[in-house]
N, C-alpha and C positions, 0 to 999 in steps of 0.2 A: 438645537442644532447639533448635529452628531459628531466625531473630530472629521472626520473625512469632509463632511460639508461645510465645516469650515475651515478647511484643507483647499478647498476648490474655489471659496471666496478668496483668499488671502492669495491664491494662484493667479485668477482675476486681476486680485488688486495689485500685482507686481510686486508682491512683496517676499517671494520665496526663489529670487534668483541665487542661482548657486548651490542649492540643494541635491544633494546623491540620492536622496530616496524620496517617491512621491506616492500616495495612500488615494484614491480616488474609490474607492469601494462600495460599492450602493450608493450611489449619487443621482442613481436615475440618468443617466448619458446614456445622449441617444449616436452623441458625436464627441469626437476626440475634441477636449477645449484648445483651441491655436495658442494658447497660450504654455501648454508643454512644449512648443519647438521652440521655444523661449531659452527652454534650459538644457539645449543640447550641447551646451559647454559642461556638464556638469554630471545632468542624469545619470543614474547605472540600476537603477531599482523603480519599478513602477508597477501598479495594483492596480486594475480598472476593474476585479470580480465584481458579480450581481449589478451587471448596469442593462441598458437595453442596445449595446453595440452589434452593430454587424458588418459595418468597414472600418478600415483604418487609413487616414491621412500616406499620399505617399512619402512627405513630408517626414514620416516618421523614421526616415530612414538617416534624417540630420542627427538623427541621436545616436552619434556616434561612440558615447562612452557605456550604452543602456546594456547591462548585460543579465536585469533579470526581468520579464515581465510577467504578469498574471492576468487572464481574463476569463477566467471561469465566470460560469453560468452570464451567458451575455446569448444574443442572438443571432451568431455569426455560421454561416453556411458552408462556408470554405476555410483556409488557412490564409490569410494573408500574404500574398504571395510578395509585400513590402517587408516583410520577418525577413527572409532570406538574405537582406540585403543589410543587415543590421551586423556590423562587421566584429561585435564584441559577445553577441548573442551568447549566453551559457545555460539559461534556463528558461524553459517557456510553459505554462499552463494554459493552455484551453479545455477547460474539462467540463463538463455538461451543458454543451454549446447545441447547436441542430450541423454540425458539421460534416460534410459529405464528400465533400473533395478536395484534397490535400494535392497543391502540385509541385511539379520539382522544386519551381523557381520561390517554395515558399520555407525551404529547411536550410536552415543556413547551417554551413559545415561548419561551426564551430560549438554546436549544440551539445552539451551534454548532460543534460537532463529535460526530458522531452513528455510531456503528461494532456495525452489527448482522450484521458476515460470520458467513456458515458456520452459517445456522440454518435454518428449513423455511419463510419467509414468503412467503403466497400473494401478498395485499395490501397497500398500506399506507393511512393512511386521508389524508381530506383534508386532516385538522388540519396533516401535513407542512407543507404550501404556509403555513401561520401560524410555521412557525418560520424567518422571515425573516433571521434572522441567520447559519445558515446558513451554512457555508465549508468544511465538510468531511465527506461523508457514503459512509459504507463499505456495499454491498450487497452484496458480491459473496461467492456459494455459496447462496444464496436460491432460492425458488422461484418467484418475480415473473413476472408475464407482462404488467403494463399499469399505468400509475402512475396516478395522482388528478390531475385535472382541474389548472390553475392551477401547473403546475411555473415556467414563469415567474415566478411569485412571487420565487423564492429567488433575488435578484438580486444577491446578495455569494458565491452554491457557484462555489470555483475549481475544487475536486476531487472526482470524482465515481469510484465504483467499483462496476461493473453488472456483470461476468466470471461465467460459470456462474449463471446463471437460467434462465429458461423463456420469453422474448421469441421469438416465433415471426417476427415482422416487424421489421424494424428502424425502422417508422414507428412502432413500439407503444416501442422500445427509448430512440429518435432521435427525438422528437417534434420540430417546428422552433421551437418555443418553447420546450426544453430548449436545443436546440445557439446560440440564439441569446442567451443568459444572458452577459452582458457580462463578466463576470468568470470565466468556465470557460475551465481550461486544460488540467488532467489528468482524465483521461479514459480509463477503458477498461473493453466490452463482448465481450471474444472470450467464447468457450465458450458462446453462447447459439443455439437451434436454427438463427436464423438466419443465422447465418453459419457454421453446420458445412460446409456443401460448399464453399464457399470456403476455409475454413482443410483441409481433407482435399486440395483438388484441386492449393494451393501447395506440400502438403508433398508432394505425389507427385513433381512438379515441383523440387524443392529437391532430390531425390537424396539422402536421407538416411542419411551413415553410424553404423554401430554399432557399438560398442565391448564388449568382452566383461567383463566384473568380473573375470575370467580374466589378464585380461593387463594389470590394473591394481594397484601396488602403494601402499596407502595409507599416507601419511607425515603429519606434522603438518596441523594445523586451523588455517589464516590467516585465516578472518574467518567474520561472520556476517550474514545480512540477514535481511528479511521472513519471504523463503520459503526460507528454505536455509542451508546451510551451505558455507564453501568451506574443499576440503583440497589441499593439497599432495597431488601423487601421479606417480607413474613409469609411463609408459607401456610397455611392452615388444610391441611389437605382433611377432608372428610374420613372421621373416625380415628384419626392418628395425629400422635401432637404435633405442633406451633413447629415451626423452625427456623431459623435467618438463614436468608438466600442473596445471592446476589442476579441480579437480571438485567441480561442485556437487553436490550432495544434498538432494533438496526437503523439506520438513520432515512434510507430508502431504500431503490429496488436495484441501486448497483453502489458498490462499495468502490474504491478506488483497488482494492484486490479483486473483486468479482461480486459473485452474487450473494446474498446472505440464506438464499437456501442451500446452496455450494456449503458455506462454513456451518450451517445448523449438521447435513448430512456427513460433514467430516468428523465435529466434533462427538457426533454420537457414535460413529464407526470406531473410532478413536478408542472409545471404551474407557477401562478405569488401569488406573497406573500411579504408581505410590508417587512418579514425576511430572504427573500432568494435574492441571488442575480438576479436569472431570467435570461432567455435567449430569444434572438430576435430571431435565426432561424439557421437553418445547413446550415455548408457551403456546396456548389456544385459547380466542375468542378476546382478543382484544379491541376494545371500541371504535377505533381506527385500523383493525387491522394488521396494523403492527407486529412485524414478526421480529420475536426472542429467542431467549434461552435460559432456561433457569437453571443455576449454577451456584456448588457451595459457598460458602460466605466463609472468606477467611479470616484470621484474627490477623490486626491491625499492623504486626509487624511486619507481614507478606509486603513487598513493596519491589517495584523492577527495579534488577541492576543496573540498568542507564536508562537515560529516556533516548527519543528515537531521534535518526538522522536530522542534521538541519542543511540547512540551503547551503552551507560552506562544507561541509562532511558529505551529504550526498548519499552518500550508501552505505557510512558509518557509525555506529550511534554516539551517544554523546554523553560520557561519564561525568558523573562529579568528579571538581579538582583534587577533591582530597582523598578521592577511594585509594584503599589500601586494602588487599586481604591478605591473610595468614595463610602460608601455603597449606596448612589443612584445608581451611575452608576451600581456597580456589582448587584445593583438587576433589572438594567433593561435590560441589558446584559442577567441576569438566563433568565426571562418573555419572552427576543423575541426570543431565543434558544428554550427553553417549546413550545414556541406558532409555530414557526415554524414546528418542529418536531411532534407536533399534526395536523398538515396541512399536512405532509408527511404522516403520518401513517393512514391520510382519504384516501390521496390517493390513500392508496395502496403499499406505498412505504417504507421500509427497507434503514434507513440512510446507515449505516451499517461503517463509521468514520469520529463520531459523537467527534470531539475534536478540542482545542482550536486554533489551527492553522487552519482549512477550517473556523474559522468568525472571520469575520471584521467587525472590528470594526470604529468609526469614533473620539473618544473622549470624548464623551460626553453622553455617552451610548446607542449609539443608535449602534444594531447591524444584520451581512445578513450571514446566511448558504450560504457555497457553497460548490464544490467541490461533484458530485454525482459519480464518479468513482469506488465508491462500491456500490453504492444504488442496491436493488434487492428487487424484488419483491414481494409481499408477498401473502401465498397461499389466496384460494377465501372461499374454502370448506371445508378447517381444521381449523376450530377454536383454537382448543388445538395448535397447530403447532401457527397458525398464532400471538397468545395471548406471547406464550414461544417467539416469535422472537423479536414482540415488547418490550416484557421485556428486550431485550438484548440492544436497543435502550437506555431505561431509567434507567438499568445499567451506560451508557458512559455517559448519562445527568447526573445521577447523580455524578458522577466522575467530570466532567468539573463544577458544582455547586460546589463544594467539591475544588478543585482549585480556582477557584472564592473566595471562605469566604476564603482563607486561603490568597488571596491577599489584602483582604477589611479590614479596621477598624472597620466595624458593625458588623451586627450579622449575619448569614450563608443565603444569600439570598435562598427564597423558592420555590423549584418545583411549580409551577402551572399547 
């Protein structure tokens, strides 16, 4: 029996009154247990991902202290229009759901962190622009072609994720009252109709090589992110020696950033750069199909400066207690973040999550961007557009700088 499943007996059996947090996760629920409105004196945290849901109890709305819920990958068509009514609401996941319509009465204005990737939604309604609190909203795999009126509203969203929708214009995508939102820093729309011949016409341009599954030997699994998995593995390419590689493996066909052909075609456009970690070439002809990247293999002290946001940070990452750097280091850390990020934005490219966990670091300040999973492209012939997006780049630099001095004993290392 799994913990969640005997998570769900012990809930049954009356023995978890009083609990803040409840774990129901692959449980196979087809229906809310009566026995959560049990602990609506208490609740504030509740998980129902990978069950087979597709309504929720009105009921649910006794749960007045519940202020984070998740129900990814479940079977739910619409939004709960009993969410809205949930008066403590701060975080909500529905993310690879069959979800189609979103109504007013289902966003509760005190929302601020909102993740509806990977579902079918045409619309959303106006009520959005009322949830002003606002700081982190996931779109991306959607079916969206034009947003609600009053997007300016939401004057606290740092991070926004638009990748794989159905934006035909990027004035419908890029509103100037969108990109002019004071606090937006992360950002990314590749994969949207409108910028297909632009991302098609860089990758032709970028020379892309391919790598055969043939002549790649998989060895251990060193980490894992969003969209992927990275493994250890030996190159053997025909007539040229052996090499250690690292290879990603994308997990499906939408990322919680967007698409992973989106970040195959950024990373190779991206090219080589003494601060970016760089990629040797796409994988091809994998068993399942499975689309990669194969990518040099660093030596083992490369490791990221913080790992990523958590549920209480939200949109800011999360450092060891003890980091300390030597104001050499953290000013040569700002230098090769700046210097990289200016090699992106010649080429064209929109970081788009520009923060301290996608660089590695090595110890000694020497450090490599990676991670293009939002990267997006940036327009050719809107200046005004294109000037607003890169400013939203050196927004998040300046943010990661701004972390940097507050870990060093110097003085606030400086943008260059």
């Amino acid at each position: 029996m799994t913990a969640a499943a005997q998570t769900l007996a012990r809930l049954r059996a009356g023995e978890l009154q009083g609990i803040t947090q409840l774990d129901l996760h692959d449980c196979g629920l087809e229906a809310l247990p009566a026995e959560v409105m049990t602990l609506a004196d208490s609740l504030e945290v509740l998980d129902l991902s990978g069950n087979a849901l597709s309504t929720l109890p009105e009921g649910l709305s006794h749960l007045t202290k519940l202020h984070t819920l998740f129900a990814s990958g479940n079977r739910f068509k619409d939004l709960p229009a009993v969410l809205g009514r949930l008066p403590r609401l701060d975080t909500l996941g529905f993310k690879a759901n069959q979800i189609a319509d979103v109504s007013a009465s289902a966003l509760a204005p005190t929302l601020r962190w909102l993740i509806l990737t990977d579902n079918r939604i045409e619309s959303l309604p106006p009520s959005l622009t009322d949830c002003t609190r606002l700081q982190k909203l996931m779109l991306a795999g959607n079916r969206l072609c034009q947003w609600p009126r009053g997007m300016g509203r939401l004057q606290r969203l740092e991070l926004l994720r638009l990748s794989a929708n159905r934006f035909e214009q990027a004035e419908d995508a890029l509103p100037e009252e969108l990109l002019a939102i004071p606090q937006l820093a992360w950002l990314a729309y590749a994969g949207n109709p409108f910028g297909a011949g632009r991302e098609q016409s860089a990758l032709a341009s970028a020379n892309p090589r391919s790598i055969p599954w043939a002549e790649l030997l998989l060895q251990d699994r060193m980490g894992e992110g969003a969209s992927g998995y990275i493994y250890a593995a030996l190159w053997r390419p025909a007539g040229a020696p052996a090499q250690e590689v690292a290879l990603k493996l994308f997990k499906g066909a939408v990322t919680s950033d967007g698409l992973p052909r989106s970040e195959m075609t950024a990373t190779q456009v991206a090219g080589r750069h003494p601060h970016l970690v760089g990629v040797l070439g796409v994988l091809e002809g994998h068993p399942q199909n499975t689309e990669g990247l194969v990518m040099p293999r660093l030596a083992p002290q490369w490791a990221p400066l913080a790992g990523p946001p958590s549920m209480a940070s939200c949109t800011r990452d999360v450092y060891g207690a003890d980091l300390r750097l030597p104001p050499a280091r953290a000013e040569a850390i700002a230098h090769a973040v700046t210097d990289a990020l200016c090699h992106l934005h010649d080429r064209g490219l929109l970081h788009g999550d520009l923060y301290a966990h996608n660089l590695l670091v090595d110890g000694q300040g020497n450090a490599l961007l990676s991670d293009f999973g939002a990267a997006s492209f940036l327009p050719v012939d809107d200046r005004s557009r294109r000037e607003a997006l890169q400013a939203l780049d050196r927004r998040a630099l300046r943010i990661l700088i701004d972390e940097l001095s507050q870990r060093s004993d110097g003085d606030t290392p400086q943008e260059v």
